[in-house]
C-alpha positions, 0 to 999 in steps of 0.5 A, spaced: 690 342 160 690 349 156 692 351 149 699 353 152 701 347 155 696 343 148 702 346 143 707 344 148 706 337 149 704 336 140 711 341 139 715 336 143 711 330 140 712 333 134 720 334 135 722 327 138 718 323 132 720 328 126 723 325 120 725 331 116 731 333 114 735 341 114 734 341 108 726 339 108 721 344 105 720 348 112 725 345 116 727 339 119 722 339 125 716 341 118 715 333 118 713 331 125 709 324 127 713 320 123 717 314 127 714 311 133 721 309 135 729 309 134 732 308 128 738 305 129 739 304 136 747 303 139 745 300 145 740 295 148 739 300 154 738 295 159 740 297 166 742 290 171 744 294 177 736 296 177 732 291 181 726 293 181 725 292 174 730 288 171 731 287 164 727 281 160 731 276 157 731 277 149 728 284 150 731 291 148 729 298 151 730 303 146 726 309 145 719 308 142 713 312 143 711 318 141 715 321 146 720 316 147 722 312 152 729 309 153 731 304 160 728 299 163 727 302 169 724 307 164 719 302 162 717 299 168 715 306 171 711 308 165 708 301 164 706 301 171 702 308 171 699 306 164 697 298 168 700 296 161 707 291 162 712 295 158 717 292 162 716 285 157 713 287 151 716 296 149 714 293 142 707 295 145 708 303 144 711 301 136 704 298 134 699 302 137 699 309 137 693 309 142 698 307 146 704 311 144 700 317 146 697 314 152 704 313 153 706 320 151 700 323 155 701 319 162 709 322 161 707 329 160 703 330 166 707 326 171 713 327 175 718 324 173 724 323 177 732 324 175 734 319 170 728 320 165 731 322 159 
């Protein structure tokens, strides 16, 4: 991976998980690596119509991560290329930051079809 695409990936990181504000000294994007996952989820973004990775029962899938990942299909597939179960436990990528960035990592350099937010 080269420079270019290094600032790339920590400019993205750094926006999806910024706590500033517009108001904040040198902008709202200034004050990035702040949360790990979504503050105030409207949904609990499970997908029933999605049978190879199906809710878990009592589980939510909003974003966490330092690029966050919604769906639980989205979970599973990232889950799936990191050999971690996401799937039952997203509450992994809030409590480990290793984690997250592997996460954020193994997003950034794979493919992704459509539906990945």
């Amino acid at each position: 991976m080269g420079m270019k695409a290094v600032a790339a990936f920590l400019g993205h990181v750094g926006a999806k998980t910024s706590c500033g504000y517009s108001g904040a000294t040198n902008g709202s994007l200034a004050w990035g690596l702040c949360y790990n996952h979504e503050l105030s989820p409207s949904q609990s973004y499970c997908d029933d119509s999605n049978e190879l990775y199906r809710c878990a029962e009592g589980v939510e899938y909003y974003g966490r991560g330092a690029l966050p990942v919604y769906w639980n299909y989205n979970y599973g597939i990232v889950g799936k290329g990191i050999k971690r179960d996401l799937l039952n436990h997203p509450e992994l990528l809030e409590q480990n930051a290793t984690l997250a960035f592997e996460e954020a990592i193994w997003r950034w350099m794979t493919p992704m079809k459509r539906r990945q937010p």
